[in-house]
N, C-alpha and C positions, 0 to 999 in steps of 0.2 A: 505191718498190718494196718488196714485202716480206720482210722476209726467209725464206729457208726452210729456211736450215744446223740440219741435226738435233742441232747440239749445243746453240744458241743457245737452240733450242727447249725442250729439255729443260733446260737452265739457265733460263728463263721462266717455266716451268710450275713450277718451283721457288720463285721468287720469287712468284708467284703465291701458292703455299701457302705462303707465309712472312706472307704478307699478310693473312689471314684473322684476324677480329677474335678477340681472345682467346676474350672472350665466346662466341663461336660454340663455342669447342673445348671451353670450359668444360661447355657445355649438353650436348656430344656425351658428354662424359668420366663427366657425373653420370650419362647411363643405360646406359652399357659399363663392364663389368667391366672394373679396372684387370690385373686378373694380364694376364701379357706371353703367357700360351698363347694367352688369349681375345682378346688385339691383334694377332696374326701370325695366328690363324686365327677369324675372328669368326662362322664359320658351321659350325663346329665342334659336333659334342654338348656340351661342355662350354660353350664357348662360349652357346648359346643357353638351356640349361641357368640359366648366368647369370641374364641377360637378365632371365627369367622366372622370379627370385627379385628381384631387386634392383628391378625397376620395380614391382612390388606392395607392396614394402615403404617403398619413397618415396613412394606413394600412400597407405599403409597413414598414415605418419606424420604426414601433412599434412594427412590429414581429423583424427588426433589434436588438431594444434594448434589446426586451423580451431574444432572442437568445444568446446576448452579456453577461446581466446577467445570465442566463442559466451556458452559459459555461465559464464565467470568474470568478462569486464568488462562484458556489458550489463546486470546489474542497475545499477550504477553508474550508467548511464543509462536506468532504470526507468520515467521517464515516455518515453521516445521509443519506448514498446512501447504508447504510447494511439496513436500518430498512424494508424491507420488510422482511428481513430475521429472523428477532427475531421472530416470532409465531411460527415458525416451530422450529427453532432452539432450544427453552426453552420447547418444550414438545418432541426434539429426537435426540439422540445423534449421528445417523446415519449418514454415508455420502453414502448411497446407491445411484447410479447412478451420482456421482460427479466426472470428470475427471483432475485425476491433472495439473496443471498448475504452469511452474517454474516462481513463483512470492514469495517475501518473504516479508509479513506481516511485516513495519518497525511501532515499538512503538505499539507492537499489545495490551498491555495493557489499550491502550486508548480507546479500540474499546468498545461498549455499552456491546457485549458480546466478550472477549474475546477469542483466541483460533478457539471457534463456527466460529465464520464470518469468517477467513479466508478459514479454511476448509469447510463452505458449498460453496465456489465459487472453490475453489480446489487449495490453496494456499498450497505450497510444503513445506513452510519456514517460522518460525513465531518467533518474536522477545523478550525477558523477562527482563529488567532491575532489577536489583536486589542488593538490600540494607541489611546489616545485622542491624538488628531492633529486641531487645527483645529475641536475641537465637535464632532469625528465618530468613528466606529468606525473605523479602517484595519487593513486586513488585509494580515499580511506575520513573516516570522521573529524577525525583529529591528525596531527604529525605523529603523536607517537602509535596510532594504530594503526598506520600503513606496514603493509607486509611487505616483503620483497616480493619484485615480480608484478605485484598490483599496479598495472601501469593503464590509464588511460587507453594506450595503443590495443596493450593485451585482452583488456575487459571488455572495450566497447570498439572504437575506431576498425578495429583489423577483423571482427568477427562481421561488424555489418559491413564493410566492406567485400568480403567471402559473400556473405549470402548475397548482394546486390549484382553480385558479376555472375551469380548462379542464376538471379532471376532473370538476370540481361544480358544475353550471349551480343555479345558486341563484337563481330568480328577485324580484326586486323585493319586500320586503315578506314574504319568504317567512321562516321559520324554518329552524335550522339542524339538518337531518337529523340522528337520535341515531347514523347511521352515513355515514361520510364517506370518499370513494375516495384514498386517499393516493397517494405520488409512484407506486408499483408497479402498475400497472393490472391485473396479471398475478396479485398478491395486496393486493387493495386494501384490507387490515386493517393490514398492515405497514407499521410508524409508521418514519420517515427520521431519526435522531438527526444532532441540528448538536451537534456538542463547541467550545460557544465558551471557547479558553483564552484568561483576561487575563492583559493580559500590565504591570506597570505597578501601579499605584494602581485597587485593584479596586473603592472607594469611590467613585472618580469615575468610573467605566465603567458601574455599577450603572446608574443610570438613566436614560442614554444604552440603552442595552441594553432596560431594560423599554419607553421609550416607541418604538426601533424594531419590536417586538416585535407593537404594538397591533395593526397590520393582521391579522394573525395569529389573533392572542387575539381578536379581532373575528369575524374568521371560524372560528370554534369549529376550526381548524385546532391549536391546541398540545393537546399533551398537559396534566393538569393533576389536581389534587389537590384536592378538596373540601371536606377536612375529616374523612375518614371513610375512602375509599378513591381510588382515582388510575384515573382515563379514560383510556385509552386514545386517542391523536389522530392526526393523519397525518403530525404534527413532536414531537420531544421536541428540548427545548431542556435540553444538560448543560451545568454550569460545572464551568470546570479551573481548572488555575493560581494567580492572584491572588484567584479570587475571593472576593469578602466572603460565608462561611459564615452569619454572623450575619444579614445579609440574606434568606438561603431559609430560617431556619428560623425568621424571624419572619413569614414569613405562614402562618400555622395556619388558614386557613380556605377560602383561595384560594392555591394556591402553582403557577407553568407555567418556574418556572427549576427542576431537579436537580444534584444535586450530583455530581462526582464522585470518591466514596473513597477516602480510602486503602487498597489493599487492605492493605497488610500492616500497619497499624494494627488493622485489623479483625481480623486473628489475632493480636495480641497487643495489645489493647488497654491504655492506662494512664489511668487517670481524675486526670484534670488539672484546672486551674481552669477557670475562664470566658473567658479569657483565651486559652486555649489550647484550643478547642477541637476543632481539625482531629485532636489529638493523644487526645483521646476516642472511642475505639473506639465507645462505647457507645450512641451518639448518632443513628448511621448506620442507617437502613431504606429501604424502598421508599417511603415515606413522602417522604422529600427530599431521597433521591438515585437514581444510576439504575445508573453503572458504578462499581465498585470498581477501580481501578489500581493498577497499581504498574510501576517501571522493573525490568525482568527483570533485567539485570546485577546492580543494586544489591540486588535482593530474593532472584535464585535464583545467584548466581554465575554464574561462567562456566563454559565446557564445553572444559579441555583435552585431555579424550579425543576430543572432538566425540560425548558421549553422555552423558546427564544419570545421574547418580550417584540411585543410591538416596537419599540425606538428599535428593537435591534432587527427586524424585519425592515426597515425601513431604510436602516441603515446599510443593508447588504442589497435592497435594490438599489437604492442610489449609487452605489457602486458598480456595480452591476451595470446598469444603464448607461454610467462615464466609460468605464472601458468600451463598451460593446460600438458606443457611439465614436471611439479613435479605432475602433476594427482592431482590438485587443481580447485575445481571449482570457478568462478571468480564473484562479485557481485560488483557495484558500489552504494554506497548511495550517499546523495544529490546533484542528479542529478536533474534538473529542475523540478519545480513541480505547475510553472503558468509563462506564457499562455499555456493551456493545449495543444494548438496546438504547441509548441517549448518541451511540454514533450514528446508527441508520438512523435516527430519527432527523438528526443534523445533515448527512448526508441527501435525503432525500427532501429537505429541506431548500440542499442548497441547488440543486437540481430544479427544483420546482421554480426557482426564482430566476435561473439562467445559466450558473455556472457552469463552467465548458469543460473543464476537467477536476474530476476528482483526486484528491490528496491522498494516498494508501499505504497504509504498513500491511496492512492484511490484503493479501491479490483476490486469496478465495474469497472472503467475504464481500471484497468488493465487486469481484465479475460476476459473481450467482446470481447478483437479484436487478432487474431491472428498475434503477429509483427514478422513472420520471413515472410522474401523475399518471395514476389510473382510475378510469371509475368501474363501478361494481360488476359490469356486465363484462368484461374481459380481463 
């Protein structure tokens, strides 16, 4: 039988609210004003009044954080800003309707698809570390994070090769067009630079490198040097890192590998022996090489204001100005790359002053936004 003693009841209903999960009272308490007016009388002027300051302002500060993590930790994870792109990418090799963009793809081997993700945002310039491993070229950061399979041929060489016989039906017997549709369909003059760094003993990758190259060179596909002046192709093939200088500057008559410079050698040049000759300013033209580099830390300093000092303005047009004046295009790598707001500023920065291609871990952030000078009317 139930009971129905009025006092039992109201001792029940007690225990009841005694029972209520902390949690619940917690959630209640974050959007009621704690003063004891607005607990005894909660529908009060005052009271509401509250209300409708304190719950905008908890709203206010949690789109703050949500924003903060937004844009402070996903660069960190810069390639999982391609995956929309992978469905389209793995069933078409196409870049119809993509217009190029001078960005260059740094450590493009890390990307989920290679090669793909930079060219569907319209990346001019894509990066290959490369190890001699087994007879082969492998591609990867280091030796021990090369994967099987990850081969030079497989990553890059054999996929652009595919698409360039796709954009250039070259029939049987036929000769080879003195103009040729490159990766961009959209500007089929615009040549695709592969930046192959050796990584290792650059002597022994040399010709590993020219004989994977042949298909290429075969199909009047590379860029190349005559002797006189430098064609134009729908691939330029640059060396970094390890590679053997001595090697491109010995062929003077037929040269499809470039080099690429030091840039800050090239503004202060020092004439060195034979020996040394990376460290020869002097040496460097369009002739047999292509980009001029240099590491932006080690060359412009760092930015503790988070804004580039006059010397160091000065110091990146002078730069600037040497390469441009050997008909070198100019690239800086690690250049800032968090707080994303101190990269676009550096970015557009370096844009402003000349430089030809951007340095990119992040594809989306770098194709979105257009960084040359605007003024307020467009």
């Amino acid at each position: 039988m139930k009971n129905t003693d009025p006092a039992l009841l109201f001792l029940d209903s007690d225990l009841t609210e005694l029972r209520k999960p902390e949690s619940s009272m917690n959630k209640s308490r974050l959007w009621k004003c704690s003063h004891a007016h607005c607990d005894a009388r909660p529908y009060s002027r005052r009271a509401l009044l509250c209300r409708a300051l304190v719950r905008p302002l908890y709203a206010l500060v949690f789109i703050f954080f949500f924003t903060f993590a937004w844009s402070g930790l996903f660069p960190f994870f810069a390639d999982a800003r391609d995956s929309h792109l992978f469905p389209i990418l793995q069933s078409n090799w196409r870049t119809h309707g993509v217009d190029p963009v001078p960005c260059h793809s740094h450590n493009d081997y890390w990307r989920r698809v290679p090669l793909f993700s930079a060219l569907e945002v319209g990346c001019i310039s894509v990066e290959a570390d490369v190890w001699l491993h087994d007879d082969d070229l492998q591609v990867g950061h280091t030796r021990q994070t090369v994967l099987p399979g990850q081969t030079l041929r497989s990553l890059y060489l054999d996929p652009l090769l595919e698409m360039l016989q796709k954009h250039n039906l070259i029939m049987n017997g036929s000769t080879i067009p003195a103009e040729l549709v490159g990766v961009f369909t959209s500007d089929p003059t615009q040549t695709l630079v592969l930046l192959v760094d050796f990584k290792g003993t650059g002597e022994l990758i040399w010709p590993h490198l020219m004989e994977q190259l042949q298909p290429l060179r075969e199909g009047g596909y590379l860029t190349y040097f005559n002797g006189s002046e430098v064609l134009n192709r729908p691939i330029t093939i640059v060396a970094s890192g390890d590679a053997p200088l001595e090697q491109i500057l010995k062929s003077t008559t037929h040269r499809d590998i470039f080099y690429d410079a030091p840039l800050d050698v090239l503004a202060h040049p020092t004439f060195s022996t034979v020996t040394d000759l990376k460290m020869d300013g002097s040496i460097f033209n369009d002739h047999n090489s292509y980009y001029a580099s240099v590491d932006f830390h080690r060359s412009i300093g760092s930015l503790p204001l988070s804004r580039l000092s006059q010397g160091q303005l000065a110091k990146i047009k002078n730069q600037i100005q040497v390469a441009h004046e050997r008909g070198l295009k100019v690239r800086y790598w690690g250049t800032p790359k968090w707080p994303v707001g101190l990269r676009n500023y550096v970015w557009r920065a370096l844009v402003r002053e000349g430089v030809d291609v951007l340095n990119v871990h992040d594809l989306h952030g770098a194709t979105k936004v257009d960084w040359r000078p605007r003024t307020w009317w467009n």
